[in-house]
N, C-alpha and C positions, 0 to 999 in steps of 0.2 A: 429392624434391619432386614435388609431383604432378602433373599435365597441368593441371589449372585453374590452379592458384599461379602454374605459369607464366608461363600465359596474362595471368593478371591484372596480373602482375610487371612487363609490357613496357605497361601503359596508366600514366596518371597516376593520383595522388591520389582528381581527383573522380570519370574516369571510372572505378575501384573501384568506390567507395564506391556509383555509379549501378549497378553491374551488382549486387552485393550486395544491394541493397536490392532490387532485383525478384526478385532470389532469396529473400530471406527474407520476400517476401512473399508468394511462391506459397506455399512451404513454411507460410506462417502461413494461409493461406486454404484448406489442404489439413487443415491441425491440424484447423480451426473445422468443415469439413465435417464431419470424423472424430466429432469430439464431437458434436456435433447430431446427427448419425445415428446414433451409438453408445447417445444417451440414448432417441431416439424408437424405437428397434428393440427396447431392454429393457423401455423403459415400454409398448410397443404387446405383446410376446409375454405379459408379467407381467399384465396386466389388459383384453386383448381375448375372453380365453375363459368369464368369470364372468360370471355373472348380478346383478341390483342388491341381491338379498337377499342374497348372499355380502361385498356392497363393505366393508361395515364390518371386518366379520372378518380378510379378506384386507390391509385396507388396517392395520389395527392392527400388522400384523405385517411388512408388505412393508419399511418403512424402517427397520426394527433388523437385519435382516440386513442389508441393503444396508450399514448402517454398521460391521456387524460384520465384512462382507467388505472394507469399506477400510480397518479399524482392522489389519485381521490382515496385508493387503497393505503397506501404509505401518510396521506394524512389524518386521516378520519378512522383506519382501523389499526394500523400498527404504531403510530403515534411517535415515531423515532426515525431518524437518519440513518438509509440502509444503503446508501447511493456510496461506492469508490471504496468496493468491498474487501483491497489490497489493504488500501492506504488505513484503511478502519482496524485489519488481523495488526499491522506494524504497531498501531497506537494502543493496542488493544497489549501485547505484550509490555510495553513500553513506559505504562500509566495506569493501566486495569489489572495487574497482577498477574495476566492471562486470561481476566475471565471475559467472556462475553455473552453479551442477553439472548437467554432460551429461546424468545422469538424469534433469533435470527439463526434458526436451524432450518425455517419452512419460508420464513417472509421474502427477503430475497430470491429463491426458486421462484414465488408467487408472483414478484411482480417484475422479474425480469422475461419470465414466459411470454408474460404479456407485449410490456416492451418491445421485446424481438419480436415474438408470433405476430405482430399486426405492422411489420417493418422497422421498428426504433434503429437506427442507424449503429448500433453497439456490439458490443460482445458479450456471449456468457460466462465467459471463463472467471471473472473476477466475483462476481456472486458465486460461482458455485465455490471459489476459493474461500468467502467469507461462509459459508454454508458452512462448508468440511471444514473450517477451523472453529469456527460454532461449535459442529457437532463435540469434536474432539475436546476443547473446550468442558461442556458443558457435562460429558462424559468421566471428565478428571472431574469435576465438581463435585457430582453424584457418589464419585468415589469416595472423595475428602481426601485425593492427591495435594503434596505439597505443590508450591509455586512453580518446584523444578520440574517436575514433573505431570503437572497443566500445560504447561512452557510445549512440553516434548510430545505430549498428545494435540495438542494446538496445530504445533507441527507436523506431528500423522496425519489430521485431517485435511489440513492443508496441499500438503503430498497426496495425500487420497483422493483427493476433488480431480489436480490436475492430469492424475494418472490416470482416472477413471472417464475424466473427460474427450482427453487426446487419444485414450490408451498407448503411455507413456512412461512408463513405471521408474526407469531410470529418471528421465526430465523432470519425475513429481520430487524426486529427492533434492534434485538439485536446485529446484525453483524454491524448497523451503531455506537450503543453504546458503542462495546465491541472491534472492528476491524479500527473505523475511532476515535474512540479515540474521542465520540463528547463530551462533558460537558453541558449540556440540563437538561430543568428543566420538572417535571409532565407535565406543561402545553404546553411545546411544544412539547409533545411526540403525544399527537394527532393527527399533520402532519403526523406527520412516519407512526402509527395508520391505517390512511385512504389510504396511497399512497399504503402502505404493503396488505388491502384486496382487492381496486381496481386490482393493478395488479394481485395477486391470482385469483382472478375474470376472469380477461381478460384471464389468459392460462388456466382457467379450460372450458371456454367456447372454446376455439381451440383447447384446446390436452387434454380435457377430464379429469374426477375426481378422475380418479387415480392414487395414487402415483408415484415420478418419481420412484423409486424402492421397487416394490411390493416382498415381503419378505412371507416366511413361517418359523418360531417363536416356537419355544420350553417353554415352560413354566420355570420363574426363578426358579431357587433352591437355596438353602441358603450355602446348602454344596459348592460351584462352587465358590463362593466370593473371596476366597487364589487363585485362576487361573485367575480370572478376575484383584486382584492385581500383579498377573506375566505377564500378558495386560500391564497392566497399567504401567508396569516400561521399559517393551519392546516396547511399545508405545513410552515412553520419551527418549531411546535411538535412535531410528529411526528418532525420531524429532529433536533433536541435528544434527544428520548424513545429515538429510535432508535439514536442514536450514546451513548448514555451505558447505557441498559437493556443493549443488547448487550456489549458493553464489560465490563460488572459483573457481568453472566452468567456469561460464561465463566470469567471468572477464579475465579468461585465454583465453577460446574462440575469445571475444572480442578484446584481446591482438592484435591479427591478424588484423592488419589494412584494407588488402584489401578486400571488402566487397563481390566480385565476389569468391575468395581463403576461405575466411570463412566459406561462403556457402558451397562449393564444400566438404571441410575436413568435417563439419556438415553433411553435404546431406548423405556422405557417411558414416559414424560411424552410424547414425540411421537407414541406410538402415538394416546396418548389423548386429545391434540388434534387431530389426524388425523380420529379416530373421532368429534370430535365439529364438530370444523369441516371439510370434507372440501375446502376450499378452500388450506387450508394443505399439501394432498398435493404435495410439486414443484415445482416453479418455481409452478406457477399460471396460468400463461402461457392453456391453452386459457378458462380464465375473463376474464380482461382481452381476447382475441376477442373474447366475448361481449359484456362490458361497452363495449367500443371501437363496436361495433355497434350500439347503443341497444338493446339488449334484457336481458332478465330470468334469474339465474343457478337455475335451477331444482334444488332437491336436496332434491324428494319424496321422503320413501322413505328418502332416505342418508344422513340424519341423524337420531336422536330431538331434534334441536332444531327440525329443521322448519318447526314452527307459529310461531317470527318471521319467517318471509317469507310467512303468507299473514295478518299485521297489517301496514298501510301503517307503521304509527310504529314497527314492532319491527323494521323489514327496517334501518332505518342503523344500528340498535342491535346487529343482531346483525352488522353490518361493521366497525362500531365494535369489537368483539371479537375479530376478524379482523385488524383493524390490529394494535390490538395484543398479540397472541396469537402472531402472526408475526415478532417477534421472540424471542418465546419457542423456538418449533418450530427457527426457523433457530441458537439457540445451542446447543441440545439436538443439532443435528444437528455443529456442527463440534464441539464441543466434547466430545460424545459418539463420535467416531472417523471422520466423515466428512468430506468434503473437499469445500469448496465456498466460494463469496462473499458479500459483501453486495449484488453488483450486483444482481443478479436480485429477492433482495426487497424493492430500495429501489424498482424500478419496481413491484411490485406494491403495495406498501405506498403508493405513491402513487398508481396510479389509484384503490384503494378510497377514498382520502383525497378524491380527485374525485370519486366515485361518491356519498361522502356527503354532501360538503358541498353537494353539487348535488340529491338527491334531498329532505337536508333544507329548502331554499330553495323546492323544487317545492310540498313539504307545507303551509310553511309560507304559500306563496303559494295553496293551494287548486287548483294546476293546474298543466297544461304553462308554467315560467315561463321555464327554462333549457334547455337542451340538456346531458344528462347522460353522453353520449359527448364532449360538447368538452371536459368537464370532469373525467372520466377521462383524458383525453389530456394535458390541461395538468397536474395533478396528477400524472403519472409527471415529468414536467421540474420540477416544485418542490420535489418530495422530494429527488432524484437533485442540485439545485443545494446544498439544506441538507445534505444527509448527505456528501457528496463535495465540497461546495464548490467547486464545476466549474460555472458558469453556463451560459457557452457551450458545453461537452459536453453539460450538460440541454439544452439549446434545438436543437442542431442535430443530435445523436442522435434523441431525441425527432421529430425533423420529417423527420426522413432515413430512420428506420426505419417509418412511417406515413402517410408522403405527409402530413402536417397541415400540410404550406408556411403554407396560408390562415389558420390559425390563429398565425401568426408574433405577432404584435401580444400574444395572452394568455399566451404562450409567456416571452415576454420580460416581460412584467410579474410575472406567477405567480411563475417562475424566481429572478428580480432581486431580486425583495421576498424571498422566502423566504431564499436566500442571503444576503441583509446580514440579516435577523433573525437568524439563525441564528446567523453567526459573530459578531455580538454577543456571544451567548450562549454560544458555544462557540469558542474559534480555531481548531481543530483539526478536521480532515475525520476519519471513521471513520481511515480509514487510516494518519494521518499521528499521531492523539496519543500513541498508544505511542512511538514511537520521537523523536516532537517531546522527548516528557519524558527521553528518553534521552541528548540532545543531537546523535541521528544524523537529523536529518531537511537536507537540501538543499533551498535554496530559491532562487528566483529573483533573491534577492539577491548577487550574485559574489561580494563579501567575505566575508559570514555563508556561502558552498557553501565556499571556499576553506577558512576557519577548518574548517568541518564535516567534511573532505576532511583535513586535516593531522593528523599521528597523532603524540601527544607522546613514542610511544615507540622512533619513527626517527629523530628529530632531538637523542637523546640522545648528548654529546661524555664518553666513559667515559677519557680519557684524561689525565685531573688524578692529580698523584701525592699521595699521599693519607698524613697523616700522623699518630699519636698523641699523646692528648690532653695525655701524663704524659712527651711525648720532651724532650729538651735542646733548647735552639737549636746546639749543635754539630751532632745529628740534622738539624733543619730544614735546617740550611744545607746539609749532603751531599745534602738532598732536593732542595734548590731548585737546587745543580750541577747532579744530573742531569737536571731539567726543561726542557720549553721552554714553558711555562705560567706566568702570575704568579699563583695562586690555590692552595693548596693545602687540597683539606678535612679537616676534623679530625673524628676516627672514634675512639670508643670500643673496648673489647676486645670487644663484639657488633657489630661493626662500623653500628653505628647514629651518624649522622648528628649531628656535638654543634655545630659553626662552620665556620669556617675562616678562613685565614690569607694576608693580602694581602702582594704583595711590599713595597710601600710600607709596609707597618708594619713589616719590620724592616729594611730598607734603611739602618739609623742603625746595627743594633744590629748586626748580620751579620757585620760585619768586627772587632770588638772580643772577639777569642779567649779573651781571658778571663773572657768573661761565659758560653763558649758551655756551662756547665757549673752554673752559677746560676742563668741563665732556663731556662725551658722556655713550650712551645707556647700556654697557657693563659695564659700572660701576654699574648699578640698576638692571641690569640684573637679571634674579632668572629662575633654572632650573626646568621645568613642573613634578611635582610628578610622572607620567605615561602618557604613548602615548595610544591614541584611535585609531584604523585604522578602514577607512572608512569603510571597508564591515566587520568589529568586527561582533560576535554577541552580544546582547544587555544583556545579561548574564553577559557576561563577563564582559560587561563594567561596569554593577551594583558591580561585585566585586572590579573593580579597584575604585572605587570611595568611598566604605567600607573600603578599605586599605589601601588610601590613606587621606580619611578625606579631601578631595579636594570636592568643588561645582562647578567647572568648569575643564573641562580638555582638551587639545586641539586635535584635531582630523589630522590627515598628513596620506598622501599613505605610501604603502610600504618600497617607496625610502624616507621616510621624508617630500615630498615636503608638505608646510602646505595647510590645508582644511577651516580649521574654530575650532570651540569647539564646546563643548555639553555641557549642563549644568543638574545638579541633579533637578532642578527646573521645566526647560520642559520637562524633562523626566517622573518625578512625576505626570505630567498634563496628559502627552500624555497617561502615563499610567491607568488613572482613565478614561480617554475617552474610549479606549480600553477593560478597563473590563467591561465598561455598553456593550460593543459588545460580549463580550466572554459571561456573563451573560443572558443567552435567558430566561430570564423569560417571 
């Protein structure tokens, strides 16, 4: 045992779980450094020695190695799926107990650096997400923490990444709340609490106390409120667009089996939007500066498109192409061998969405009408509430990484309105529809986490003595001596699943020896209300046992062949066990 273990051994409960969490939070404040500097040192050496005539050429080419260098890394050295680092921590609680593999504390940083630093059209945020809940993760393991409380360090890391990324501290709490779907009570919010200001801490002391997007901010006006709800519902259209386009991409991308051919159609479709939108190279990030600033995205020269930004009416037009173009670039880029998030292009994909719906209004009012930095600012928290369905992470992200406090009021309408359009129209956040349709998704409802959480194939009772379909009842009866079971199921010569046989049905006939020779099993026989299949989810199985008024039902694969049963009894048990785990008080 080690000297820490010890050490920790001789405290309580919470004070652990408190020294933990500032451990995984420095640790997650030191990740986010690493990547943010890892990406600005490839992208500053890659593209500080060229001249503007070269940027096309170079830029055509920079993001297919990059993605060629993390297709080769991720298959050949880390040997695992480290790609949609959100949707991975959900499943990961959901189905893995909490745990997640050691190697995904460094692999992801590794090869989303890459990714981005050589242009990958994506975001870091959601690797480093998967990183800090690694770490935190892997931190409970070492400990020999229960499930619950893996669960709630899982969480600190998670909150630690995004705090430490945005420097965010509040926003990292609320993205573990509001994005990982926890169920956590007052008193374990503390963890998050401490892990969210250590790492704020740890990146202010390396990259300094200023905002990651320093903004210059228009004072609200009250008159502007009907423009910010035309945000707001353009916001929620772009997030439908964005959550369903992406989504359908990839899987067509993916379609392509061979992983060398993938690459190649991907490398080259981003080059080529690349080359002709030059805003779509990378995060994007130094252009929404720009735009945050009230000023003009200037790319004479670096594009043959050019000539719609110097027509007033062709400049939202060609952003409008931008928007959405950029979820093209960003599926081409994961989907094509690179490793990276949605985060990143839902906040770019929203200030443009501000940038246009604002400059449109300007046009159409003949003049200075709006403030077209307020409305790049609110349109990063409209998108970010539609597409992640996180309201309060858009609003207080958003205002926490920008100083846009004053702006709180269009924040929360923009935000508000987007997010209930949206999930109208969609219930599912990017993240969560994959695995919602799988029936793994945990939700802040206890019962529905519980069901989600219970696995139909540990609560299988394999200990029924099991009997053929064509035996005697003299057979049966030697069965049911050596049993301590009243059910016995009945099994064909492929040992596939035909009924089975209750005590009470032959309890008349059992003791009449002279029959035991005349009847046989298929005389008693009785057909199972409903089949359970081993890998069911446990939902489902709760209905069939509602419908069927049955306390036992038998469990068989696909083909029939029989398993065992499940009973309402251990279920009932397993499931009061499981909600003192899901219950962190």
């Amino acid at each position: 045992m080690t000297p820490l273990r010890k050490l920790l051994m001789k405290l309580s409960e919470r004070d652990v779980m408190m020294v933990l969490s500032l451990i995984v939070g420095v640790l997650c404040g030191l990740a986010a450094v690493f990547l943010k500097s890892s990406i600005q040192f490839i992208h500053h050496h890659l593209t500080s020695w060229f001249d503007s005539e070269a940027y096309n050429a170079l830029y055509l080419i920079y993001p297919g190695v990059g993605m060629l260098l993390a297709m080769l890394f991720v298959r050949y050295l880390v040997k695992d799926n480290i790609g949609h680092g959100v949707t991975k921590v959900l499943v990961a609680v959901s189905k893995n107990e909490s745990k997640i593999k050691p190697h995904n504390m460094w692999t992801s940083l590794a090869a989303s650096s890459v990714t981005i630093g050589f242009g990958g059209s994506v975001g870091a945020e959601a690797p480093i997400v998967y990183t800090g809940a690694a770490i935190g993760s892997n931190v409970a393991r070492y400990m020999g923490l229960s499930y619950k409380n893996m669960t709630i360090l899982l969480g600190c890391g998670a909150a630690g990444a995004v705090a430490g990324i945005f420097k965010a501290p509040l926003a990292g709490v609320l993205f573990t709340l509001e994005i990982l779907l926890f169920n956590i009570s007052m008193t374990s919010i503390l963890p998050l609490l401490l892990s969210t200001i250590s790492a704020t801490v740890i990146s202010y002391i390396f990259l300094g106390d200023k905002p990651p997007f320093e903004c210059t901010l228009s004072p609200f006006e009250l008159g502007n409120i009907p423009f910010y709800l035309i945000l707001g519902l353009f916001c929620a259209a772009c997030s439908v667009y964005f959550t369903r386009m992406t989504l359908w991409l990839e899987d067509r991308i993916k379609s392509i089996k061979k992983p060398f051919v993938r690459w190649g159609i991907s490398a080259g479709c981003l080059g080529v939007l690349i080359f002709l939108f030059p805003p779509l190279f990378g995060e994007g990030y130094e252009y929404l500066h720009e735009l945050l600033n009230g000023g003009t995205i200037d790319l004479e020269g670096r594009t043959v498109l050019d000539f719609f930004l110097r027509t007033p009416w062709l400049v939202p037009v060609f952003f409008i192409l931008v928007l959405l173009l950029k979820v093209f670039s960003m599926s081409f880029t994961n989907a094509g061998g690179g490793v990276g998030g949605t985060f990143g292009p839902t906040l770019f994909i929203g200030a443009i969405a501000g940038f246009v719906v604002s400059r449109v209004i300007n046009l159409v009012g003949g003049g200075a009408v709006v403030p077209e930095q307020n409305f790049v600012l609110v349109g990063m928290a409209g998108l970010m509430a539609g597409v992640m369905q996180a309201p309060m992470t858009a609003i207080f992200l958003i205002a926490d990484m920008t100083g846009g406090y004053e702006l709180l009021i269009p924040l929360i309408i923009t935000a508000t309105l987007s997010y209930g359009v949206a999930r109208t129209v969609e219930p599912y956040s990017i993240y969560t529809k994959r695995i919602a349709k799988r029936g793994e998704l945990l939700t802040h409802d206890s019962d529905q986490a519980v069901l989600t959480l219970l696995k139909t194939d540990e609560l299988i009772e394999s200990d029924f003595r099991t009997v053929k379909i064509d035996a005697s009842l003299g057979e049966l009866v030697g069965v049911v001596a050596d049993s301590k079971r009243n059910i016995f199921p009945v099994l064909d010569s492929r040992q596939h699943f035909q009924g089975y046989v209750s005590l009470e049905d032959i309890r008349r006939e059992m003791f009449k020896t002279e029959r035991y020779d005349t009847l046989h099993v298929y005389n008693f026989m009785r057909s199972a209300p409903a089949y359970v299949y081993v890998d069911e989810k446990m939902d489902s199985v709760m209905k069939k046992f509602e419908t069927t008024g049955a306390w036992n039902l038998p469990v068989v694969d696909r083909d029939r062949t029989y398993v065992g049963f499940v009973s309402k009894s251990k279920i009932f048990s397993a499931y009061r066990d499981q909600l003192k785990q899901v219950s962190h008080d």
